[in-house]
C-alpha positions, 0 to 999 in steps of 0.5 A: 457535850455531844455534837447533837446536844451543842447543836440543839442549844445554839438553834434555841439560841438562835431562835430566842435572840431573834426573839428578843431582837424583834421584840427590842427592835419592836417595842420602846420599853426599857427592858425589852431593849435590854433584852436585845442588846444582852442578846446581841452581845451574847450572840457575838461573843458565841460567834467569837468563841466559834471563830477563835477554836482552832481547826481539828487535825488528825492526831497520829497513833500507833496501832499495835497488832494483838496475836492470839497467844496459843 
């Protein structure tokens, strides 16, 4: 998955769990509760998998040098 790909889903992630919270927060039915805390739940779970992968480093490598074989 492409840097630009990830990003795109967790803005629509974003945009649906805001959805559903206020729907859940707005509405008494069953159902849309459900839906609020599945979505919270599942918004929490993303934050940890963010939070929990290790920083990235640099990786050394050799270079070698290609001579032009006359």
């Amino acid at each position: 998955m492409t840097r630009t790909i990830a990003l795109r889903a967790s803005a629509l992630f974003v945009v649906l769990t805001i959805l559903c919270g206020a729907v859940g927060l707005g509405s008494h039915a069953v159902v849309a509760e459900a839906m609020f805390l599945i979505s919270a739940s599942l918004g929490a779970l993303m934050l940890f998998f963010a939070l929990a992968t290790p920083d990235h480093a640099a990786v050394p490598v050799r270079v070698r040098k290609v001579r032009a074989h006359r």
